[in-house]
C-alpha positions, 0 to 999 in steps of 0.5 A, a space after each residue: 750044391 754043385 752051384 757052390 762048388 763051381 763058386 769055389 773053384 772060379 774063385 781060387 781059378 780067378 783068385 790065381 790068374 788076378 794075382 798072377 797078372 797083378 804080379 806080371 803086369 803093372 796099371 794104376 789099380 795093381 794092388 801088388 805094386 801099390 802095397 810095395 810102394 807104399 810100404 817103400 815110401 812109408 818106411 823111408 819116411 821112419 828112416 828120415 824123420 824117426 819119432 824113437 830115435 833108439 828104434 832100429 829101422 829093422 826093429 822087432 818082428 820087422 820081418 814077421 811084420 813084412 810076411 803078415 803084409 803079403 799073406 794077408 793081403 794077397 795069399 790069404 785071398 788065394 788060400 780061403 778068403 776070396 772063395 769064402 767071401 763069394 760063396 757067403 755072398 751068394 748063401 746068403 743071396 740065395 737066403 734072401 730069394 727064399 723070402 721074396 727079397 734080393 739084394 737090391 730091395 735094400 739099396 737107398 741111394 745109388 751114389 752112382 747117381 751122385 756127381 763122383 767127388 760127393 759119390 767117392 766121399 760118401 762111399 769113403 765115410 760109410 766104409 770108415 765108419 762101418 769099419 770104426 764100429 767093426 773094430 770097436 767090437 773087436 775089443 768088446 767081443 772077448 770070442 773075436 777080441 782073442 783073434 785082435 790079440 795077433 795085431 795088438 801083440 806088436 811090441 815097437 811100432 812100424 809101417 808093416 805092424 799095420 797088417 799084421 793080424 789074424 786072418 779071422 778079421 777081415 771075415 768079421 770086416 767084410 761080413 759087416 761091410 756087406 749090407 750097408 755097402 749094399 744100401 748104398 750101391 757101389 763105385 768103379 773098381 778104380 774108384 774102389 782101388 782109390 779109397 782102399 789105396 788111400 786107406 792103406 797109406 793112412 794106416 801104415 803112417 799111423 803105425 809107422 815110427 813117426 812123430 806126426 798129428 798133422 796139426 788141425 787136422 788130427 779131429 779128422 784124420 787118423 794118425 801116429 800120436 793118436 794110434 799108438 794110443 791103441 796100442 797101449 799096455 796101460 788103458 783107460 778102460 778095460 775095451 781101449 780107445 781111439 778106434 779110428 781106421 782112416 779118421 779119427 772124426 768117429 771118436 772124437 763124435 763118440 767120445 772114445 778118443 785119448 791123447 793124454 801126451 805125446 806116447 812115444 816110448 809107453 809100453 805097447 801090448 796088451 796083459 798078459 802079452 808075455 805069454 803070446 806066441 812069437 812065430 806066425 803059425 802060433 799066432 794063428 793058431 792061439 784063438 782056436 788053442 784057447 779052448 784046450 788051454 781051459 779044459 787043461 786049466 779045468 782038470 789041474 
């Protein structure tokens, strides 16, 4: 036990002088800056070429929007996700050693080996495509569909409506992203910074108020036209389409793609959204007050 306490503290210690030093020093990996400037260019972008004209550029829950950005990014990290993430890792480690095993034996191709351009791609396309199923199960699972409702609560679209989500999710993303990452080793951290900077710069333009589908390439990348579909009060279907993270390849392959027209002004949300909380603390709050609202439900 006294191993795992240590794993807790070196992480929040860690955790701390990371984000001090991001916040104090600037080098081509800070994620701190690098989530400013490009949120900067993106909502600059909304201000130039807006796809709906009538919305303001501060819109609707502009600013809740703006706080999900930076708790979820880099406070939730300090206050649970981090030490969480390394004491999971090394459980689970620590699982596998009792069977003979270490996490290596799962590893298939070290794309290390690789030249770097094929190495970047391959860790890209793996990542996205983890991430594509991780997200369809968001909407498929009704126990982690109601932790997805925080993100699908937004009401007009913008850059920052991109991270606005329940803290819960990036539990479920990095838990499922665990072993295939390991099948395949790993990269440099700048290279990790490259993909994951590139990641969110595609996300905030597919939630951004732009009317964009980037012609041919919208089969492959994902993008504006196609993501507000995801955020359509009226579906097709009972679990949603256009799951796409970063391309949009994996739904065109797995045929869960919908365009039907442009969607600039459809309704966003979700049934029965009018009675989901406005105010952050709420939000968080809602999967787990779920269970007390049944039992109420029950009694009356």
């Amino acid at each position: 036990m006294n191993k795992y306490w240590d794993i807790i503290q070196e992480s929040y210690s860690g955790y701390f002088n990371y984000l001090l030093s991001e916040i104090t020093r600037f080098h081509w990996e800070n994620y701190f800056y690098g989530l400013i400037g490009i949120s900067l260019v993106v909502w600059l972008l909304e201000y130039l070429f807006p796809w709906r004209k009538n919305q303001p550029l501060f819109r609707k829950d502009f600013f809740l929007d703006t706080f999900y950005m930076f708790f979820n990014f880099f406070l939730l990290n300090l206050i649970v996700l981090i030490m969480l993430s390394n004491t999971a890792a090394e459980l689970f480690n620590d699982l596998l050693s009792v069977a003979g095993l270490q996490l290596s034996d799962f590893q298939l191709v070290d794309i290390d080996a690789l030249p770097w351009p094929l190495a970047l791609l391959v860790f890209f396309l793996v990542s996205d495509f983890v991430q594509w199923n991780t997200h369809r199960l968001l909407h498929r699972v009704p126990f982690l569909w109601n932790f997805h409702k925080v993100h699908h609560s937004v009401k007009e679209m913008g850059f920052a409506a991109h991270l606005r989500y329940h803290w819960m999710e990036p539990v479920v993303y990095k838990s499922m992203l665990y072993i295939p990452l390991a099948v395949i080793g790993g990269l440099d951290a700048a290279d990790v910074a490259a993909v994951h900077f590139f990641a969110i710069a595609v996300g905030h333009l597919n939630h951004a108020n732009l009317g964009w589908d980037y012609g041919p390439f919208k089969y492959v990348l994902n993008n504006p036209k196609m993501h507000i579909w995801h955020h359509s009060k009226s579906m097709p279907n009972r679990y949603g389409v256009n799951f796409g993270i970063s391309l949009s390849l994996w739904d065109y392959i797995f045929k869960t793609d919908y365009v039907p027209h442009s969607g600039r002004d459809i309704e966003l949300g979700f049934e029965g959204d009018e009675d989901f909380p406005g105010d952050f603390i709420e939000q968080e709050l809602y999967p787990l007050s779920l269970p007390k609202k049944k039992k109420k439900l029950a009694k009356t």
